[in-house]
N, C-alpha and C positions, 0 to 999 in steps of 0.2 A: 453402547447401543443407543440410538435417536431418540426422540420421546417420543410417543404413539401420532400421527398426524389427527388422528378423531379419538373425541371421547365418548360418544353419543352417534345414534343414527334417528334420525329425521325421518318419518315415513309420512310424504306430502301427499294428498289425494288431492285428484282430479278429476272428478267424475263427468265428463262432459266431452259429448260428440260433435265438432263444428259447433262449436257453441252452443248446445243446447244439453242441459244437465238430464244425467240419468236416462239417458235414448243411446240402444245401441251399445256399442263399445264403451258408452260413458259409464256406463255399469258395471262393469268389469273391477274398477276400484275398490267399489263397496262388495262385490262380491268376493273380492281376495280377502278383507279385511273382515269380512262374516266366516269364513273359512279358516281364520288362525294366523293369519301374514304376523300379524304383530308379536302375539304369544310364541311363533314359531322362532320368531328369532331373539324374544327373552330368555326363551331358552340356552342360548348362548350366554349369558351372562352377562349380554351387554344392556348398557342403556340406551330403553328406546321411546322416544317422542311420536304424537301422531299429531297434525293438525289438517284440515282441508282449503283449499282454496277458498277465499271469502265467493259467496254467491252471484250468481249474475239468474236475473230472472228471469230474462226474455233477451233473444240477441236482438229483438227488437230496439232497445236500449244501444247498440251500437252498431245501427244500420247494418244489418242482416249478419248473416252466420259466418263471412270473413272478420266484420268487426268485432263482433263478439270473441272471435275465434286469438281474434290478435289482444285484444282484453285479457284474455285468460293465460296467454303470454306473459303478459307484465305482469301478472300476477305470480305468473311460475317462476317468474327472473328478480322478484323479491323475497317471496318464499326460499328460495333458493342460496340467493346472496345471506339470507336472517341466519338463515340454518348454516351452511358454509362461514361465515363470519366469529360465529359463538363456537364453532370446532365439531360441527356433527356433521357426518356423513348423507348428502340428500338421497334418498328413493321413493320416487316419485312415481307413483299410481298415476297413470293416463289412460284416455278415453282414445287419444289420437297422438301418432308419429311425431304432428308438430309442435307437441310438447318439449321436443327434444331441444329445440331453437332458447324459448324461453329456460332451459335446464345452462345451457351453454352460457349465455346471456347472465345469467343469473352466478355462474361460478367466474366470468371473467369479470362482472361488477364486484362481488366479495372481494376479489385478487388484489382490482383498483382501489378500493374502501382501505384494504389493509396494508397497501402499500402506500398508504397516505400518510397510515402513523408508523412509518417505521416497518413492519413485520411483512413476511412476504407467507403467502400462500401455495400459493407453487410457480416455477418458473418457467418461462416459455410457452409456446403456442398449445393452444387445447388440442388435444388427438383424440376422436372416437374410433369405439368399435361397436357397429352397429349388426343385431341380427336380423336378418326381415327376409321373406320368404320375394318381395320385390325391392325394386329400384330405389323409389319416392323419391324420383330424381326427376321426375315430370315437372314445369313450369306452366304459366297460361300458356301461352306459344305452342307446345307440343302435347298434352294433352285433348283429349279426345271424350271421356266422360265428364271430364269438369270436378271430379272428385279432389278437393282442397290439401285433403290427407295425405293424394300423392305425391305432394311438392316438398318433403319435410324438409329431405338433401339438400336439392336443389336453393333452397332457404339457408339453411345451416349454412351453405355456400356465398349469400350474400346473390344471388344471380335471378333473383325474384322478390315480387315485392318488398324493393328496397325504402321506399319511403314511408310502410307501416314498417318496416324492420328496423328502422334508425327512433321507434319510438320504445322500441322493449330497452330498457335500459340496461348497458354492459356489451349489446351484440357487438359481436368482429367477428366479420366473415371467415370462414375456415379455407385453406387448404388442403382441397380435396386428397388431391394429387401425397403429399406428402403426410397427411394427418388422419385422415379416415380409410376402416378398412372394414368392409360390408361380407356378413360370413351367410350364406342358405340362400341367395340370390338364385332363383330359377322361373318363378313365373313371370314374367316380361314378354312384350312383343319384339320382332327383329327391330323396329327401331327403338324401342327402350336398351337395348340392348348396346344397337349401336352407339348412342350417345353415353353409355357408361364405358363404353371401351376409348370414346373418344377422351373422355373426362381424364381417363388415366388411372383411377383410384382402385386401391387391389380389395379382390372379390376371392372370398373360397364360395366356389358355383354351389349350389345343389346339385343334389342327386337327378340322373334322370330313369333311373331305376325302382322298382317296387321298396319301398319305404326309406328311398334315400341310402340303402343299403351300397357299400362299396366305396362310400367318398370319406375319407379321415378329416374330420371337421376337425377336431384337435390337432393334431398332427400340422394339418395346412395351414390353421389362425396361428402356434404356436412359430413355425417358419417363417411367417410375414411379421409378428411381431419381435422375433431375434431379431429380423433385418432392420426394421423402422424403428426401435425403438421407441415410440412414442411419448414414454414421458406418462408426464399429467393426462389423464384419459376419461372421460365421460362415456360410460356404456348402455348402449341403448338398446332393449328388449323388446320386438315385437313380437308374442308370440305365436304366429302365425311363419314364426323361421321352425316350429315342429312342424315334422311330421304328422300327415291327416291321422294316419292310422293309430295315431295315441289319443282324438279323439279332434273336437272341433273348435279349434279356438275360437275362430271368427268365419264371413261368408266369404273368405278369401284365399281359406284352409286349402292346401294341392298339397299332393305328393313327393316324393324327393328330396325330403326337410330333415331336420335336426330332428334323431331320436332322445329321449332322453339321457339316455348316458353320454351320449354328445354334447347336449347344453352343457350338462352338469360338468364335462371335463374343459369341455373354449372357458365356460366363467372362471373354472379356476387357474386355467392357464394365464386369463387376462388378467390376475392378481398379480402372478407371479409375476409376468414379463410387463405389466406396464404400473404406473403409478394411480389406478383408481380415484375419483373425485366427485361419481356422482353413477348411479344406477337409475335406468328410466325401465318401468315393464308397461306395455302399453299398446292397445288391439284388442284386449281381451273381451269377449262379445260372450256373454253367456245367455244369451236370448236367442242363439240361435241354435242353440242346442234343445231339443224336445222337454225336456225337464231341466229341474236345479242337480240331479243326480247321474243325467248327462253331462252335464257342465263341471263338474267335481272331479272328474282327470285332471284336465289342462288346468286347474287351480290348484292338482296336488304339485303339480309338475313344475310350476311358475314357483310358488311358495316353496320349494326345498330348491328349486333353483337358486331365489333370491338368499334363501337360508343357506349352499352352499357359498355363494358367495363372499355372503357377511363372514362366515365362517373363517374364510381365507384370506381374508381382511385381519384378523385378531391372529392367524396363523402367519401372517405376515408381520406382524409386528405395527399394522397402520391406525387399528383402531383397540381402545383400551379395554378392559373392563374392571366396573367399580372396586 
């Protein structure tokens, strides 16, 4: 049998929304990690690290809330690379989707470092599975609210801000078409729409039914990953791929989403079928919930998500314990 691929997991926090810490979804970090993220998966047996992103005070420091934004990139793509490098598994607490860039960035620079001395990391192209209840496959060009957050894809892609993208160290642009595969896609407009059918990249839709009821999200993510195989995989969680009706992740929460026993079975499915390299949870907004004990669903639900996951990890044979 191989030797475990992690010995440790990494739980990297990022508390910041568009650059700006602790506003918003930037909150969500700290709020999973005051809830038991950590202890929930010592539980497990394994070993687990915590550290946060070095601070950024003001995005005023790096001419407004894109620069800040792409700062906190190259910070996510060293964090990332440190922790990937020593043999731990990253999960990364975000504020915003385009964490996911630097997460990427961050595990193709480790790859390069250690293919330098000899050892290889993993081989071939990076493949995600991303869940999100939208696209974030919008660009300057066709968006319409200006919201930064909804570009993460379309980034990951290489197809936008390419000259702050050539500064995160490690990025190479993905292959949509063959490497990513987006599960709870349903709130978009017809031309978000259309440009993702254009794009070619496979989607299990959401529901358009009362609580997403009737769409087998396991079942469908399982199918697409027999096919693709993917490989080496980075998967990316925004929680706003549940369902409203289990409570409010964020102000972007609709219908027709991943119930909980659905998350809980695509993550374990994407143990089995692909090769795991990095978990991103990220959206979580608990400010817009009435109370802290409104907010205390979607954080139970996130947290045994992530703890399912790690789970199936050690069940797989990829990550060791002491």
């Amino acid at each position: 049998m191989a030797a475990p691929t992690f010995s440790s997991v990494t739980i990297i926090s990022s508390p910041y929304h568009v650059g700006q810490r602790d506003v918003g979804p930037g909150q969500g970090p700290t709020f999973l990690l005051a809830h038991g993220l950590a202890s929930a998966l010592s539980d497990l047996n394994v070993t687990v690290h915590e550290l946060e992103l070095p601070s950024i005070s003001s995005p005023s420091e790096y001419q407004g809330e894109i620069g800040a934004s792409f700062e906190i990139l190259r910070r996510t793509s060293e964090a990332v690379k440190r922790a990937r490098s020593t043999g731990s598994f990253p999960i990364v607490l975000a504020g915003n989707c385009t964490a996911a860039v630097g997460v990427a960035a961050g595990l193709h620079a480790a790859s390069a470092a250690k293919s330098e001395s000899g050892q290889v990391l993993f081989n071939g192209e990076l493949g995600c599975v991303w869940f999100d209840a939208h696209d974030d496959f919008n660009t300057p060009d066709s968006v319409v609210s200006g919201y930064f957050d909804s570009m993460a894809i379309a980034m990951l892609a290489g197809l936008c801000w390419k000259a702050l993208l050539a500064t995160v160290e490690g990025f190479r642009p993905m292959d949509l078409r063959k490497k990513l595969v987006h599960v709870g896609m349903r709130d978009v407009t017809e031309m978000e729409r259309a440009r993702v059918v254009d794009a070619g990249f496979d989607v299990v839709w959401g529901g358009q039914g009362q609580e997403g009821k009737g769409v087998d999200f396991a079942g469908q993510l399982g199918q697409v990953l027999e096919s693709k195989r993917l490989g080496p995989t980075m998967v990316h969680l925004d929680v706003d791929c549940l369902d409203v009706s289990l409570g409010k992740p964020n102000q972007f929460a609709c219908p027709g989403g991943l119930l909980d026993h659905d998350l809980y079975a695509c993550l374990e499915g994407t143990v089995s079928l692909s090769e795991p390299q990095s978990l991103t949870v990220a959206s979580f907004d608990p400010s817009v919930s009435s109370d802290e004990e409104a907010a205390k669903p979607i954080a139970k639900i996130g947290i045994k998500g992530v703890k399912t996951f790690v789970a199936a990890l050690v069940s797989k044979g990829m990550l060791s314990r002491p």
